[in-house]
Structure formats: structure tokens, C-alpha cells
C-alpha positions in Angstrom: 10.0 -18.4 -9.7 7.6 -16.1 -9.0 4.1 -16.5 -7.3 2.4 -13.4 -7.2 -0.9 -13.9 -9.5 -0.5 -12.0 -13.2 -2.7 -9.1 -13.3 -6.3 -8.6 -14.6 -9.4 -6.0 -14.3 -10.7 -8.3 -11.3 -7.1 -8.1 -9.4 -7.3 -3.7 -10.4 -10.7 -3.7 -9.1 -9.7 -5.9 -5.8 -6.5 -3.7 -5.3 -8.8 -0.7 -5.3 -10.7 -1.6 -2.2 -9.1 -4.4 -0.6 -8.0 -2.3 2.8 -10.3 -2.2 5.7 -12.1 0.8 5.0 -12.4 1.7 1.4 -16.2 0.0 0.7 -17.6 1.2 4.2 -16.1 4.4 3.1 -18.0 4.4 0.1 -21.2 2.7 1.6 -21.0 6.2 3.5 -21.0 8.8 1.0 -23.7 6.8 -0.5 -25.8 6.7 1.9 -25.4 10.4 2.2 -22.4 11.4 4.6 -19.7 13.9 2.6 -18.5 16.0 5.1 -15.2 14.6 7.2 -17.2 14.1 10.0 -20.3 12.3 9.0 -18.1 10.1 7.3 -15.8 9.7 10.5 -19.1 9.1 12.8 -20.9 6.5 9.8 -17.5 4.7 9.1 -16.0 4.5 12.7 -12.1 4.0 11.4 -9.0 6.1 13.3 -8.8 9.9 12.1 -5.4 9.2 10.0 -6.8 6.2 8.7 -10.1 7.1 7.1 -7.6 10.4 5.9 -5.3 8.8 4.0 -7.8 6.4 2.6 -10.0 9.2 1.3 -6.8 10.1 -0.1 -6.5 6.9 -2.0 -10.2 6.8 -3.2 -10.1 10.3 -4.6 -6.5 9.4 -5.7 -8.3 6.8 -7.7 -11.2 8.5 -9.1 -14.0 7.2 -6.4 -14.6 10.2 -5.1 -13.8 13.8 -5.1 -13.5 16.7 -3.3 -16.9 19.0 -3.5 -16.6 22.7 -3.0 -18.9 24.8 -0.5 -22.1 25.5 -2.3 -25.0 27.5 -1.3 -27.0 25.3 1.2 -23.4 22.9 0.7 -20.6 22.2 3.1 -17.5 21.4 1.5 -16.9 17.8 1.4 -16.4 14.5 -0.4 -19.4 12.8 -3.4 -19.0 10.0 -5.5 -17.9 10.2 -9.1 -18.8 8.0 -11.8 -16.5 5.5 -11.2 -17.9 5.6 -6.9 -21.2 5.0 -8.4 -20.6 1.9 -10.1 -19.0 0.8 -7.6 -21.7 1.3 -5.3 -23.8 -1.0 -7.5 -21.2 -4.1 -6.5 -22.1 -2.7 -2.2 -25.2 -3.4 -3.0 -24.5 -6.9 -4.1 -22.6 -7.2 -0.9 -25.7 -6.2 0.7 -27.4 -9.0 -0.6 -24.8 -11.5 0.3 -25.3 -9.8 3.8 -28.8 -10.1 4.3 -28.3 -14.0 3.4 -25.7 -14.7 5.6 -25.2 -11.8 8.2 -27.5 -13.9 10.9 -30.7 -13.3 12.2 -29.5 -10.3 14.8 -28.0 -8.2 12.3 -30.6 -5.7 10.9 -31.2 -5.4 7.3 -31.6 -2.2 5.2 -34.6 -1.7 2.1 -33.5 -0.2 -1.0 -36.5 1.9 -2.4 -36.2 1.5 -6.4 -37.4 5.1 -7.1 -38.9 4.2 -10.2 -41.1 1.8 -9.3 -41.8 2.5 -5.2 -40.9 -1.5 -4.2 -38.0 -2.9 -2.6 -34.9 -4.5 -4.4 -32.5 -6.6 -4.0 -29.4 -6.1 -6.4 -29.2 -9.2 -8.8 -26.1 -10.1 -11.4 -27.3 -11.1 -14.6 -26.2 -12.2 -17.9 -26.4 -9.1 -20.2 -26.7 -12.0 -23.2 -29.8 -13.9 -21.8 -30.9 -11.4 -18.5 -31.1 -14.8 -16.6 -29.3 -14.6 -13.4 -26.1 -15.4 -12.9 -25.3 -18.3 -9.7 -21.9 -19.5 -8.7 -21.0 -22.4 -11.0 -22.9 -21.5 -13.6 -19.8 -19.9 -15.2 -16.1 -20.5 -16.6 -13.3 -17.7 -16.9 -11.9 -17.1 -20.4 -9.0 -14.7 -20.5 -9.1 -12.0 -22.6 -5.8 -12.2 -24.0 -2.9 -14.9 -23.9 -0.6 -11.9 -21.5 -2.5 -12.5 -18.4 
């Protein structure tokens, strides 16, 4: 009998970033650091480490390799698929700031649209009411999972 959990879009996403380093990794390049070496200094992990895991991540479509440009070092950005995923750091964020103690410093997102600060919210795309734990049951898409 086998226990290992059947396979869904939650356990691909999981799989994706579930090593040590992947999500400060991508916190990084978001928060500006592509070359090798900011990303080294913003992300603190051992040289063959944070390697082989931007590696993985471009591997996977997160990020990709950027070529010199004028004004441009050659480096790593975010693709589509890094950008979304950057939407669930900043959910992360926000479980953070609630629970990461009063001595750990918080960072403001700037909305640029509207000047104020945000906080990232999950929300029914249905209703747009906000979605709190509990407030929901899993329904499997198909009968294979």
C-alpha cells in the first residue's frame, strides 16, 4: 500500500518551491536583485546552493536568464509564471507581519496606482469577499486525484 498523497495543482505548485531557498530566491529578484551576486548578498544561501536552485527555477519557468543590455548586466528577471508567484510572497508577507513578532521589521508595499499601502488579500473571484480559513471545502476536480 502506498502512502504518498495523489497529485494535484496544489502538490505541483508546493513541489516547485518547497526547498529552502526557492521563495527568498524569488522575493530577491522581485525586489530588484538579478545579477548572481545581489542575489547571493539578498538571499544569503551557499554559492552551489543558490546555483543549482536558480537552475531549478529557470528550469521551471520562474525565471530566466537576461542578456547584457545597454545600461544592463546580464542576469536573472522574473517571467510570467515568477510574477504570479510573487503575488502568493506577498500573501506570505502578510502572514509575516501577523505573526513574525514585534522585533522583526515589516516592509510597505506602495500600490502604484493609488500611492497607499497594501496588504495582499485572497478573495473569492465569485463574491470579491475575502476568503478566511474555514470558510471553505475542497472539491476535486476530477474523480483521478
Amino acid at each position: 500500500m502506498e502512502n504518498k498523497p495523489k497529485r494535484d495543482s496544489l502538490a505541483v505548485a508546493l513541489d516547485a518551491v518547497s526547498d529552502r531557498w526557492s521563495l527568498h530566491i524569488v522575493r530577491a529578484v522581485a525586489f530588484g536583485a538579478s545579477r548572481y551576486t545581489d542575489i547571493l548578498r539578498a538571499v544569503g544561501a551557499p554559492r552551489d546552493v543558490l546555483s543549482s536552485r536558480l537552475r531549478k527555477l529557470t528550469a521551471s519557468g520562474i525565471l530566466r536568464p537576461h542578456s547584457p543590455e545597454k545600461g544592463r548586466l546580464a542576469g536573472y528577471e522574473l517571467t510570467q509564471k515568477g510574477r504570479d508567484l510573487g503575488q502568493v510572497v506577498l500573501v506570505l508577507k502578510r502572514w509575516g507581519d501577523a505573526h513574525g513578532g514585534d522585533d522583526v521589521p515589516s516592509v510597505d508595499f506602495i500600490h502604484d496606482v493609488c500611492g497607499e499601502v497594501f496588504v495582499a488579500e485572497v478573495q473569492c473571484r465569485a463574491c470579491g469577499k475575502p476568503i478566511r480559513s474555514g470558510e471553505f471545502s475542497v472539491h476535486r476536480a476530477s474523480q483521478d486525484c
